[in-house]
Rosetta silent file (secondary structure, phi, psi, omega in degrees, C-alpha in Angstrom):
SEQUENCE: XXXXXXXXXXXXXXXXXXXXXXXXXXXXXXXXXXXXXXXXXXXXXXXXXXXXXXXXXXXXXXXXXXXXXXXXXXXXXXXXXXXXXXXXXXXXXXXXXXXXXXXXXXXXXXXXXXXXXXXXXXXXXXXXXXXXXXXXXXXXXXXXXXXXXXXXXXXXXXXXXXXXXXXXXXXXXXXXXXXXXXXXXXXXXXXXXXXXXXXXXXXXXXXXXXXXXXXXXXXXXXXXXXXXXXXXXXXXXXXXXXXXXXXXXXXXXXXXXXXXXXXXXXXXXXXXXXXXXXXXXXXXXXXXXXXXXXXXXXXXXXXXXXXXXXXXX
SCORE:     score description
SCORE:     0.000 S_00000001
   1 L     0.000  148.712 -173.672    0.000    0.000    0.000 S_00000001
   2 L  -124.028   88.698  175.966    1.121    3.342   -0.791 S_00000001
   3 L   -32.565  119.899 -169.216    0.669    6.308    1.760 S_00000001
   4 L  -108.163  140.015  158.583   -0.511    9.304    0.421 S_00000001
   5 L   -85.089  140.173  164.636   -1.212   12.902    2.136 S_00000001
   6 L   -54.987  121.826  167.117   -4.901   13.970    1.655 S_00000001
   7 H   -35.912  -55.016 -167.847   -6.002   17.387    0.096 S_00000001
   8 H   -74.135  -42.615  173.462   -7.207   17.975    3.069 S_00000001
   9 H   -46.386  -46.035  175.357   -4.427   16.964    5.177 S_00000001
  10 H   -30.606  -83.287 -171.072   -2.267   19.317    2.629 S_00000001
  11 H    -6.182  -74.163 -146.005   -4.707   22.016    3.323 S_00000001
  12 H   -60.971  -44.091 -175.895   -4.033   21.685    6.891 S_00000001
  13 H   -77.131  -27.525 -176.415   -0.193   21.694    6.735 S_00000001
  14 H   -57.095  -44.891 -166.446   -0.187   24.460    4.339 S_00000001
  15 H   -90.163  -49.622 -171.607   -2.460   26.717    6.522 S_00000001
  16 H   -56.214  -75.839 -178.518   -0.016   26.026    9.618 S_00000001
  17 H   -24.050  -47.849  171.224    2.851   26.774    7.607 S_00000001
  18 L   -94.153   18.652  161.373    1.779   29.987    6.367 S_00000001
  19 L  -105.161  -15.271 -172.624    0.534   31.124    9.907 S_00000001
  20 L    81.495   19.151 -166.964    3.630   30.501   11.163 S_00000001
  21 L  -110.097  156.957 -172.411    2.541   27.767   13.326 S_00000001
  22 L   -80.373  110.404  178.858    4.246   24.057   13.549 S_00000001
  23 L   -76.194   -3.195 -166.594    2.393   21.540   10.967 S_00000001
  24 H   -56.729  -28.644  176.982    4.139   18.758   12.336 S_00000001
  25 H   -81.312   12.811  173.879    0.893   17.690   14.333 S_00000001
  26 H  -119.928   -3.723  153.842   -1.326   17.312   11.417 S_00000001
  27 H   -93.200   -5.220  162.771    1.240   14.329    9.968 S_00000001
  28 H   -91.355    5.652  156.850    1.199   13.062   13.563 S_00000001
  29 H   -86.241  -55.967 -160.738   -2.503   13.107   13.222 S_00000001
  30 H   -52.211  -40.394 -173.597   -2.697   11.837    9.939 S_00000001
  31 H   -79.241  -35.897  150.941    0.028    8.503   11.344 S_00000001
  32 H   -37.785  -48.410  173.307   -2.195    8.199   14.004 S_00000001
  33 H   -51.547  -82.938 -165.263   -5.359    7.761   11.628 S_00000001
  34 H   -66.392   49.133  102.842   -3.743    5.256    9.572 S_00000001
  35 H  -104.115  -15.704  179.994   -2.515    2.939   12.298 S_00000001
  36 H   -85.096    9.221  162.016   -5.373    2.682   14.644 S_00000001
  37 H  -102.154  -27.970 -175.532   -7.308    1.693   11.395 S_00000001
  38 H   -77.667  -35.344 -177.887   -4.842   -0.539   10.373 S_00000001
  39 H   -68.226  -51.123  177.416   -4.679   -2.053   13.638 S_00000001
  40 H   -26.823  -60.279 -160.384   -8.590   -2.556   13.686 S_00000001
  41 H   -59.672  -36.458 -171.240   -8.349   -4.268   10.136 S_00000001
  42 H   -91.762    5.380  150.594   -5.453   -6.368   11.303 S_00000001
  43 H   -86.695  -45.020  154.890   -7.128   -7.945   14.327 S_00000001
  44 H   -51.348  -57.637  177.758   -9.899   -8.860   12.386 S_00000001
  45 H   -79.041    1.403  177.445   -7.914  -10.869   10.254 S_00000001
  46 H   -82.596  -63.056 -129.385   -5.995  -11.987   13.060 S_00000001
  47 H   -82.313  -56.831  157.770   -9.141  -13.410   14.310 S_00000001
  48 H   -36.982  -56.989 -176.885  -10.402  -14.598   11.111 S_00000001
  49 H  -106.213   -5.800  137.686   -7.263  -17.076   10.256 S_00000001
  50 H   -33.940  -57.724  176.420   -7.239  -17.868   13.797 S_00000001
  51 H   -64.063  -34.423 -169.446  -10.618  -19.427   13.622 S_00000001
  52 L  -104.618   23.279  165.196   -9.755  -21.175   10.040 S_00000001
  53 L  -158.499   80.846  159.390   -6.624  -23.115   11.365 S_00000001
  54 L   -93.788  -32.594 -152.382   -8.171  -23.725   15.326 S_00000001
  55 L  -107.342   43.520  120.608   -7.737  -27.787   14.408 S_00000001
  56 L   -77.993  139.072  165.109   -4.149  -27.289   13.207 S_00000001
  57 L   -98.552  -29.901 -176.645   -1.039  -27.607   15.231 S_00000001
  58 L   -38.844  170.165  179.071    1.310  -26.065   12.387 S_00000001
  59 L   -83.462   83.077 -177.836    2.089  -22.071   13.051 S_00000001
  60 H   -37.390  -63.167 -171.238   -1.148  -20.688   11.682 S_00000001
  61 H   -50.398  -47.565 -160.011    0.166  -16.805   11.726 S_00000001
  62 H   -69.109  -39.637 -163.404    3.131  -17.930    9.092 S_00000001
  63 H   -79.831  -12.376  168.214    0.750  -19.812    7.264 S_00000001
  64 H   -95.080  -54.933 -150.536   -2.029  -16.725    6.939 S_00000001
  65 H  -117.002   -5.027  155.512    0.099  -13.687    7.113 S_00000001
  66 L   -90.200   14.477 -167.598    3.792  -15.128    5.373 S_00000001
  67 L   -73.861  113.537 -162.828    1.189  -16.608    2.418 S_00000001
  68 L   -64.821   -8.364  159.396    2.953  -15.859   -0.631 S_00000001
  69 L   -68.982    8.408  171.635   -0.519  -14.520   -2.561 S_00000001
  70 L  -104.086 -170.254 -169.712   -0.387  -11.471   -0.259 S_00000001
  71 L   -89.508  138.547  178.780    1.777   -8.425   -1.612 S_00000001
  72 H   -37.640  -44.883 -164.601    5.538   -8.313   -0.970 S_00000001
  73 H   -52.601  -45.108 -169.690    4.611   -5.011    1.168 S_00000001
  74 H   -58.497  -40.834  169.697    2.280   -7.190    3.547 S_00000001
  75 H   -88.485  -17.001  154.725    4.770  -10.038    4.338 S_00000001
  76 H   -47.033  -42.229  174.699    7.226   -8.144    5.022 S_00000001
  77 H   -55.972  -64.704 -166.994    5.461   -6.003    7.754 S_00000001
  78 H   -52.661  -15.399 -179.094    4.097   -9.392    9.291 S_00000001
  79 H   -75.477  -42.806  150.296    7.435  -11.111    9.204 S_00000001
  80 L   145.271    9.127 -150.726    8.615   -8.377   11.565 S_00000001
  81 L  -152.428  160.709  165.428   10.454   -6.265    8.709 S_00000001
  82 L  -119.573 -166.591 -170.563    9.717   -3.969    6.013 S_00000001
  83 H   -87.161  -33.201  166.887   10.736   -3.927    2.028 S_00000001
  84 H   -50.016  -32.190 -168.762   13.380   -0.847    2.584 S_00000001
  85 H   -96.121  -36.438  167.267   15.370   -2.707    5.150 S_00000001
  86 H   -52.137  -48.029  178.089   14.929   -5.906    2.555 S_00000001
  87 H   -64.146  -34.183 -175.475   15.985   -3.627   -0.161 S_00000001
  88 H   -84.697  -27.062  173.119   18.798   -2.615    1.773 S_00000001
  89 H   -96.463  -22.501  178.006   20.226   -5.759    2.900 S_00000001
  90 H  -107.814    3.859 -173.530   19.694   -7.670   -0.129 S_00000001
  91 L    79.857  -15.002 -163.525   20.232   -5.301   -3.004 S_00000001
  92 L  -136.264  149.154  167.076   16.543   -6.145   -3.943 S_00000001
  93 L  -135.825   75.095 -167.990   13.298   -5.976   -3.255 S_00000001
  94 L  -107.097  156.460 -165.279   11.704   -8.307   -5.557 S_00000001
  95 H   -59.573  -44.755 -172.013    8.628  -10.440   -4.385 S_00000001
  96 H   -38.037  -65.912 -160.054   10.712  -13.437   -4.564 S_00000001
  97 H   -64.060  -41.726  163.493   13.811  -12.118   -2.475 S_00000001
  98 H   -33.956  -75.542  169.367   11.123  -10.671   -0.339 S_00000001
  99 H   -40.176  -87.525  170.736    9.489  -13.841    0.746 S_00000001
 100 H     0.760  -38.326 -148.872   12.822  -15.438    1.309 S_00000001
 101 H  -118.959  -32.646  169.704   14.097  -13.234    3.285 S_00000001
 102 H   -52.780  -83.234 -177.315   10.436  -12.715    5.490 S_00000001
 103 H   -25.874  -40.906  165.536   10.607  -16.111    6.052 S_00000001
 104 H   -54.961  -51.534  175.171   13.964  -16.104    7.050 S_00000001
 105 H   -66.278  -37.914 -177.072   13.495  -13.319    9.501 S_00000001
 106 H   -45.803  -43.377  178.567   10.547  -14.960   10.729 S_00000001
 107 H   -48.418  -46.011 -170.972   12.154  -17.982   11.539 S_00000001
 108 H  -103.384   -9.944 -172.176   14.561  -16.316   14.231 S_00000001
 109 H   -84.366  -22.748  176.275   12.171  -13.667   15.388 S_00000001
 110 H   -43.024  -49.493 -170.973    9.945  -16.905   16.239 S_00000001
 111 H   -89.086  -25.247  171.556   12.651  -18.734   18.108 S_00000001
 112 H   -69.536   -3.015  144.790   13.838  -15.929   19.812 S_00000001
 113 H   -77.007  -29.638  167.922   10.190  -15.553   21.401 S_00000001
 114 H   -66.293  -45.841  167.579   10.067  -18.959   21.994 S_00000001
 115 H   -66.779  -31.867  176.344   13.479  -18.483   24.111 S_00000001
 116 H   -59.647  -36.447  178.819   12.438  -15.729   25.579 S_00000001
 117 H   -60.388  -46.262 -169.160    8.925  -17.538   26.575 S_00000001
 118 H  -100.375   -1.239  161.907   10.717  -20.402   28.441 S_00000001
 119 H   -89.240   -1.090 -165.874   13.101  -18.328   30.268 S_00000001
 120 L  -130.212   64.118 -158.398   10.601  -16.244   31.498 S_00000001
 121 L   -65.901   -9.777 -164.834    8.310  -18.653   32.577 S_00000001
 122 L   -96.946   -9.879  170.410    6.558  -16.594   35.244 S_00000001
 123 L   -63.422  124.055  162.662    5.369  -13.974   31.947 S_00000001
 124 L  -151.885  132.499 -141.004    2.330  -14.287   31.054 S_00000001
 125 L  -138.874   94.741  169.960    0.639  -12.525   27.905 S_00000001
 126 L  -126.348  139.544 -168.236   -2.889  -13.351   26.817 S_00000001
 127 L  -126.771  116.931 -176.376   -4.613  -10.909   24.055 S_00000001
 128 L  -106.543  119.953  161.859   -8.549  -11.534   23.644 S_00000001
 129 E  -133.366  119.695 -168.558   -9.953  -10.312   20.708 S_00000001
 130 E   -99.488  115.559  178.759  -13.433  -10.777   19.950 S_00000001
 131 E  -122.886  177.235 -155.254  -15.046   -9.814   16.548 S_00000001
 132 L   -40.754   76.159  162.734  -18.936  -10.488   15.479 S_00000001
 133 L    90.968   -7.519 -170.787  -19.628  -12.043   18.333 S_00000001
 134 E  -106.440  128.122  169.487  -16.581  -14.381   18.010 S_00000001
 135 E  -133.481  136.580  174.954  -13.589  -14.363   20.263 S_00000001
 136 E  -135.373  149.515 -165.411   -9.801  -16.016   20.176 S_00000001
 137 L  -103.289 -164.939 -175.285   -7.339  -15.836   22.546 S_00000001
 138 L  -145.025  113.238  176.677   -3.386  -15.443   21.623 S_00000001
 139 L   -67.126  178.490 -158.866   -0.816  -17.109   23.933 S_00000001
 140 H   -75.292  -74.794 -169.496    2.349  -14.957   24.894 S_00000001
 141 H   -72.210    9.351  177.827    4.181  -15.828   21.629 S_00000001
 142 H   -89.246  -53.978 -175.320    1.275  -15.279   19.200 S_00000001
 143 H   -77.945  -19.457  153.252    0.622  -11.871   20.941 S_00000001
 144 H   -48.323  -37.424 -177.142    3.955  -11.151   21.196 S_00000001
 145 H   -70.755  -33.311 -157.771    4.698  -11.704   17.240 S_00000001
 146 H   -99.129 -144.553  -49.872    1.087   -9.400   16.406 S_00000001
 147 H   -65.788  -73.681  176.837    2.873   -6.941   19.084 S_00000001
 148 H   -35.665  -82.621  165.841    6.048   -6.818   16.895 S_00000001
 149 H   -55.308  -13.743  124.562    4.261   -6.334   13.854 S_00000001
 150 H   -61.233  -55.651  130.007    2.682   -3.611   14.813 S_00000001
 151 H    27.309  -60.934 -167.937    5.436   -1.979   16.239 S_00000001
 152 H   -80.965  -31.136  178.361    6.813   -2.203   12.362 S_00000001
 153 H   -52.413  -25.140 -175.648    3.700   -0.993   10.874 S_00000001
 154 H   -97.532  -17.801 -178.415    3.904    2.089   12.867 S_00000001
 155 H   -76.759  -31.400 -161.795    7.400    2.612   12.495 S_00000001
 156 H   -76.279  -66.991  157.953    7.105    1.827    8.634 S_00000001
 157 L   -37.416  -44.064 -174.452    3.847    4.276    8.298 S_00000001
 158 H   -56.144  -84.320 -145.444    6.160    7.076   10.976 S_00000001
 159 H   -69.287   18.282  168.203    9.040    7.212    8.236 S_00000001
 160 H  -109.535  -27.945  154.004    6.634    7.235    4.914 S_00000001
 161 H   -61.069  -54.193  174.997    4.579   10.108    5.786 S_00000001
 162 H   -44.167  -60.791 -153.935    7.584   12.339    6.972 S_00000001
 163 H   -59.208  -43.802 -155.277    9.682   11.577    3.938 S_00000001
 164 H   -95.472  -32.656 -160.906    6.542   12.558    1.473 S_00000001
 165 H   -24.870  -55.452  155.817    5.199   15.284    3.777 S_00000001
 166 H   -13.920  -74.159 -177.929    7.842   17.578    1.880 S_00000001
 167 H   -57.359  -45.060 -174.589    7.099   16.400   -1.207 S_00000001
 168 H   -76.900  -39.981 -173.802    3.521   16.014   -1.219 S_00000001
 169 H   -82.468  -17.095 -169.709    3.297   19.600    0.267 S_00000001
 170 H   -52.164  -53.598  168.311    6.032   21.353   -2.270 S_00000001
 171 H   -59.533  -38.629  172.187    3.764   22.205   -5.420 S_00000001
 172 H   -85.147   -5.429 -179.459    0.732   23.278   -3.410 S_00000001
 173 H   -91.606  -51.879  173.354    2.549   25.221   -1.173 S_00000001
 174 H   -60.351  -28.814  179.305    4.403   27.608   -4.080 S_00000001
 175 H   -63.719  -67.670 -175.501    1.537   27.394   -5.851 S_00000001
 176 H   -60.946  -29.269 -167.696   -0.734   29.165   -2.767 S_00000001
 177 H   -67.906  -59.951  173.186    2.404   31.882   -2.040 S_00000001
 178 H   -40.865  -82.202 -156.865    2.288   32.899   -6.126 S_00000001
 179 H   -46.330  -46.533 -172.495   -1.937   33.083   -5.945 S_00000001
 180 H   -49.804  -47.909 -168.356   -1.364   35.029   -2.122 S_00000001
 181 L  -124.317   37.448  114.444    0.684   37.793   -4.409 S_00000001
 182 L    74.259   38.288  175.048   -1.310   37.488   -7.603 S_00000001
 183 L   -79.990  137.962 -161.753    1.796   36.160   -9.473 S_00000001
 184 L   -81.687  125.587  171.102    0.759   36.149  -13.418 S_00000001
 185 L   -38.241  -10.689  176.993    0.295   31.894  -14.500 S_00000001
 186 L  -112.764   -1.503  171.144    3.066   32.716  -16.760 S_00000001
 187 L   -82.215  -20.757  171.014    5.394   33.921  -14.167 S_00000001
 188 L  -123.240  148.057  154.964    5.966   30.495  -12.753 S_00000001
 189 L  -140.023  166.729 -168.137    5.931   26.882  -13.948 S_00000001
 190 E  -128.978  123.172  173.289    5.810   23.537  -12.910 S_00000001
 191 E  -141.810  162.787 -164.339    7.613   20.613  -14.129 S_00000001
 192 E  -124.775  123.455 -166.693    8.493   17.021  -14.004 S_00000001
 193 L    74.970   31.863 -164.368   11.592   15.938  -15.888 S_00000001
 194 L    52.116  -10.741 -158.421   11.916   19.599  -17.579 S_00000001
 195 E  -108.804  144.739 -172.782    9.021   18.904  -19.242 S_00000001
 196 E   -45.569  135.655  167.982    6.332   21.423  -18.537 S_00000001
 197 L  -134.436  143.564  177.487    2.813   20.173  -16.627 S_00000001
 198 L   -92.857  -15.720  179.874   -0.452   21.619  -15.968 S_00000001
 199 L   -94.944  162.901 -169.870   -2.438   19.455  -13.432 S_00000001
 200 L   -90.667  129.438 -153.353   -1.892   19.945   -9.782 S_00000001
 201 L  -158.420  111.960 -175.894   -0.997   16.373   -9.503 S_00000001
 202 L   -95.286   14.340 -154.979    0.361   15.576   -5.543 S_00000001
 203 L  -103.503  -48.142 -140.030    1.769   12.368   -6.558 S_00000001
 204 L  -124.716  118.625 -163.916    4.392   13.265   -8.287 S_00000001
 205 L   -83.036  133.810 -153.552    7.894   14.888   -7.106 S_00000001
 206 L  -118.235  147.944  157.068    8.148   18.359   -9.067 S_00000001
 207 E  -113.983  138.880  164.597   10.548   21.163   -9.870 S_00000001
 208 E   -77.752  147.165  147.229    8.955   24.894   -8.798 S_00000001
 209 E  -110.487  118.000  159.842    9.718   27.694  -11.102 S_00000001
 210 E  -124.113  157.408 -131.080    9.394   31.200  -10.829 S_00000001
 211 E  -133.054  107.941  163.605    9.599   32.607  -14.516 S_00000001
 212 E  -120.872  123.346 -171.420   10.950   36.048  -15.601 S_00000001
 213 L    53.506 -128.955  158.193   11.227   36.609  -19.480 S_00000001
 214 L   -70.518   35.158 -161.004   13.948   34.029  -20.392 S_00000001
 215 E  -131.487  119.071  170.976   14.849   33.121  -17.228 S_00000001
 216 E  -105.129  110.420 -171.293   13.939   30.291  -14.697 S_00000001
 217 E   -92.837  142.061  166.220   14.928   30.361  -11.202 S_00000001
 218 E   -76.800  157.333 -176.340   13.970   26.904   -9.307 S_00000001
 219 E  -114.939  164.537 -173.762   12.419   26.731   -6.196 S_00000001
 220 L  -143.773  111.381  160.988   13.573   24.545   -3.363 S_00000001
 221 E  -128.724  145.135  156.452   11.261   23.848    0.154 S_00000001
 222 E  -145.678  135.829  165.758   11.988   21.762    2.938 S_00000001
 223 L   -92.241   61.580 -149.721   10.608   21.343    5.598 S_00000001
 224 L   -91.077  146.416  149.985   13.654   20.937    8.168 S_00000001
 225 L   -69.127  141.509 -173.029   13.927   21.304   11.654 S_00000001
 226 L   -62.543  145.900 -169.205   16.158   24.434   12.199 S_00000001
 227 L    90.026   12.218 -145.911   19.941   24.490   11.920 S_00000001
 228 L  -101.419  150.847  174.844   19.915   21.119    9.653 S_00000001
 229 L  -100.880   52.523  138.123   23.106   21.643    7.265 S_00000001
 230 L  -111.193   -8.266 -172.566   21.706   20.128    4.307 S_00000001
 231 H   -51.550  -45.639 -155.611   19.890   23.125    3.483 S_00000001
 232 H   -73.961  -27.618  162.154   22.713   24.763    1.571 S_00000001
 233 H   -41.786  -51.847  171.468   23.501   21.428    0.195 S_00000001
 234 H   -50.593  -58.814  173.651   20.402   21.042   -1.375 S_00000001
 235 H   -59.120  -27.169 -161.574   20.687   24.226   -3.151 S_00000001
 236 H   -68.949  -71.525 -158.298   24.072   24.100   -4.325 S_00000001
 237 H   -33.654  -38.999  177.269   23.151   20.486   -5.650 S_00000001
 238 H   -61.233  -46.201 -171.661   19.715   21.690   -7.362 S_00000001
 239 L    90.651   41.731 -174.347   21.036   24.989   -8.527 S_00000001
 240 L  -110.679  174.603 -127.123   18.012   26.724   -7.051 S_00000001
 241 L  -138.760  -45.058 -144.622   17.539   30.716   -7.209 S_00000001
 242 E  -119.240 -176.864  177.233   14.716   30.152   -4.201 S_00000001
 243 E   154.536  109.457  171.844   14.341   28.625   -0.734 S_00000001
 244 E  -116.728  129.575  174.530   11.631   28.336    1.176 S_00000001
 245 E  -109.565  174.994  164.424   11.893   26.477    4.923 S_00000001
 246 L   -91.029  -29.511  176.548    9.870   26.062    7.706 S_00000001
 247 L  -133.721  143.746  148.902   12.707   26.804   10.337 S_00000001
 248 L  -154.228  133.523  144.367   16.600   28.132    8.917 S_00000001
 249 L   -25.677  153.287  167.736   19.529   29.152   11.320 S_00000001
 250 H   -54.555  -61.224  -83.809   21.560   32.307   11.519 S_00000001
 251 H  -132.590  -62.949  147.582   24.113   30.131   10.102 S_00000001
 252 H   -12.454  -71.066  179.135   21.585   28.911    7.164 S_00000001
 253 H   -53.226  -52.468  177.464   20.931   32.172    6.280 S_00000001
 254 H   -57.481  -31.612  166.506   24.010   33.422    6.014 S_00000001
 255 H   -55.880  -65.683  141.852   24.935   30.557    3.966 S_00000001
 256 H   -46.550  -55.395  169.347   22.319   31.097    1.535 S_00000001
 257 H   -72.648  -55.151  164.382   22.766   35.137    1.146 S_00000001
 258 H   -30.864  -39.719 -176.932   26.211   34.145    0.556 S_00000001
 259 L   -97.164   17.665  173.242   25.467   31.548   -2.608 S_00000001
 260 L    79.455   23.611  176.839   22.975   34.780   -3.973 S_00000001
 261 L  -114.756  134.577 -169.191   20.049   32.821   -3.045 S_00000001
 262 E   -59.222  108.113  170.351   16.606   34.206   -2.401 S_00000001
 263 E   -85.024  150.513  160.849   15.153   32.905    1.116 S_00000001
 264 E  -106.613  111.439  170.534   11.549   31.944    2.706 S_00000001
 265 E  -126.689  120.678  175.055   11.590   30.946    6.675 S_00000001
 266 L   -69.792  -38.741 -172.837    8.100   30.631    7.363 S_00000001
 267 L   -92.896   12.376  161.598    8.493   30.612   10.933 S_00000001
 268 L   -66.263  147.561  160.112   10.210   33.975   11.023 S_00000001
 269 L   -15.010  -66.975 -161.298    8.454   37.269   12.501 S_00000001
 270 L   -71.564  -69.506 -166.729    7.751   38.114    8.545 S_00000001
 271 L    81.557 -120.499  170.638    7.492   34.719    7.609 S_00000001
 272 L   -21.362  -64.873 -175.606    5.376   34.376    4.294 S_00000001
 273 L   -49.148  -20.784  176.321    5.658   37.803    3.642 S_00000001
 274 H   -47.437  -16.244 -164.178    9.263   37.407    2.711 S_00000001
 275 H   -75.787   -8.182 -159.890    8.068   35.968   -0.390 S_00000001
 276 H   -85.747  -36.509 -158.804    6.725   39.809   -1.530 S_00000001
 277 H   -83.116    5.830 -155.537   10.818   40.946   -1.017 S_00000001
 278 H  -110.154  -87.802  167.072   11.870   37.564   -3.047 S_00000001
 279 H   -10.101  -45.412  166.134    9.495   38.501   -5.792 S_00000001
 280 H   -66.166  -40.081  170.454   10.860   42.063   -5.785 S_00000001
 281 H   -48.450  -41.259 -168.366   14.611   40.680   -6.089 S_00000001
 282 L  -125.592   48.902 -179.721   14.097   38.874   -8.906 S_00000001
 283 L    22.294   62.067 -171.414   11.826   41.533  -10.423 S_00000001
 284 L  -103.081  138.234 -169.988    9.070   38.973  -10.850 S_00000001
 285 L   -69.486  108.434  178.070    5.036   40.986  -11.727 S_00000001
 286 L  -146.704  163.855  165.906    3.210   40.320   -8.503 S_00000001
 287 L   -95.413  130.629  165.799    0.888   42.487   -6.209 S_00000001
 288 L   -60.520  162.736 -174.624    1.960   42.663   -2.391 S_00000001
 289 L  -119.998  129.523  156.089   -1.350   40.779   -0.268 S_00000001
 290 L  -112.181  -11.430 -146.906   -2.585   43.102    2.561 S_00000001
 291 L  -102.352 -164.272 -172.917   -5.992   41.119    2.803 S_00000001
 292 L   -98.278  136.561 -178.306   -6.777   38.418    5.609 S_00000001
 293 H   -58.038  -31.655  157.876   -5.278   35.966    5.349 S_00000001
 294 H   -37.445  -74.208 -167.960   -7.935   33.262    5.890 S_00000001
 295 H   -69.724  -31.569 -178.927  -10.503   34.300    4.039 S_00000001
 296 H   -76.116  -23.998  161.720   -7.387   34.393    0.976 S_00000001
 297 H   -79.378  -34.185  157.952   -6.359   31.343    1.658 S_00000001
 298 H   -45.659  -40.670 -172.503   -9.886   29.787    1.699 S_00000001
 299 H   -93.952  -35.927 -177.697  -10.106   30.919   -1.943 S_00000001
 300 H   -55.568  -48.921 -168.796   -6.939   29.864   -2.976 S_00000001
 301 H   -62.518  -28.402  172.502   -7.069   26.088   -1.565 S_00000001
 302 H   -61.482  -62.671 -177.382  -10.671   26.686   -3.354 S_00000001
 303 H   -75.960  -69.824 -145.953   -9.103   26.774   -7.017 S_00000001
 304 H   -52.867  -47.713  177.486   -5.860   25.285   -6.603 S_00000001
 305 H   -95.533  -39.893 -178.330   -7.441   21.818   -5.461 S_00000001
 306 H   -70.719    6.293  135.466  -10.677   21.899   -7.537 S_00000001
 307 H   -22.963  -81.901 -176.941   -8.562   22.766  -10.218 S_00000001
 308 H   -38.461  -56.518 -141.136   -7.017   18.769   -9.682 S_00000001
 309 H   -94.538  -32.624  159.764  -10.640   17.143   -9.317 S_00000001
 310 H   -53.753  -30.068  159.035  -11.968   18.862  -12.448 S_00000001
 311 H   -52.882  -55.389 -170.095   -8.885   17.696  -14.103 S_00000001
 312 L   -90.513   13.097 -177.784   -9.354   14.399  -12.990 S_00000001
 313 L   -96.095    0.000    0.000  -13.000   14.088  -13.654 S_00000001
């Protein structure tokens, strides 16, 4: 499965960000969402193949949740591991090399719960879960193993959201700062691979433009905790003209006015507004915004995403 942010979650991060407030709690809402639903779903089927191998002695969870007809993503998580750390140890992540190597893991994370079980004989771990009307119980290493695998599901969901938050948020975020100061559709572009695109498409990792005559400068946001020294890295590597953060150090800054490059720190005093002296800099046709900011934002997230869903209709 592939974790996405939501228009609305966007919205949400978008709106902090350009208040000057920390969005970080609306992707720790958002990780929240998606594992307490995931756990729901996955105790149901833990109940479910519980029930359909009761008259078996064999290990029922490998034989339901390492079942090579699920998706590479799924046995990995259940095995105790996920397909990045698979990718990373094996060079691969191919279904095959997948199983193999779930199976593999399984195999030691098993017996090391099993050792763990009989040295610690006075532990004791029973997990009741009851679904329509139905209930099974889980001895200390069956709820230990569904313990584990959550554990990676949440860590695996923590690090998939962060990494796209960025990403997911870059295009819609330059996109509302241009609309806030009434920057002309031909003053900026958006592209994937150089070549020019028109749908707001959140899917997709992007280069920002802002556009004067012949000229393009690129834009570069991240959304870094303050002080991080890759910022100036980034830019050198990119070549970008712009940079907008959510936090940047004296030390940042200085780095930056030093390589000529035009900054955003949202969570400065000006914050946003920096973008009107950025604009001015690189003598790009914009209006400064005086109006409230709310109600102007309200209209923007109003075209900018029903833009996408007319596009997509």
């Amino acid at each position: 499965m592939t974790f996405t942010l939501t228009e609305q979650v966007a919205q949400k991060i978008i709106k902090k960000l350009i208040e000057g407030e920390d969005y970080r709690i609306e992707v720790v809402a958002l990780i929240n969402a998606q594992f307490l639903q995931y756990i729901i779903d996955f105790f149901k089927r833990i109940v479910e193949a519980k029930l359909r191998n009761k008259d078996i002695t064999v290990d029922w969870y490998k034989k339901e949740f390492l079942n090579d007809k699920l998706s590479a993503e799924e046995i990995a998580i259940n095995s105790g591991l996920n397909r990045k750390t698979i990718s990373n140890m094996y060079n691969s992540a191919t279904k095959d090399v997948v199983i193999e190597a779930s199976n593999e893991h399984y195999e030691e994370l098993y017996n090391a719960i099993q050792n763990l079980v009989d040295n610690e004989k006075d532990l004791e771990i029973k997990l009741t879960l009851k679904f329509n009307g139905v209930s099974v119980d889980l001895n200390v290493s069956e709820s230990l193993i569904v313990i584990n695998t959550l554990a990676v599901k949440r860590a695996a969901l923590r690090g998939g959201l962060w990494s796209t938050a960025g990403k997911r948020v870059e295009k819609p975020l330059m996109l509302t700062l241009c609309k806030l100061y009434s920057v002309p559709q031909k003053n900026y572009s958006i592209k994937v691979k150089g070549e020019p695109i028109n749908d707001v498409d959140f899917e997709r990792e992007i280069d920002f433009y802002l556009v004067r005559e012949k000229e393009n400068y690129k834009c570069e946001v991240k959304l870094m905790g303050k002080g991080n020294p890759e910022s100036a890295d980034a830019v050198i590597a990119r070549e970008s003209k712009v940079f907008v953060a959510d936090k940047l150090s004296e030390t940042n800054k200085k780095q930056l006015n030093s390589l000529k490059v035009e900054w955003v720190e949202l969570r400065d005093k000006e914050g946003y507004r920096r973008f009107n002296k950025v604009l001015e800099n690189l003598k790009i046709p914009h209006q400064n915004f005086k109006g409230n900011i709310n109600s102007a934002l309200k209209n923007v997230f109003q075209e900018i995403f029903n833009d996408k869903n007319r596009k997509e209709k």
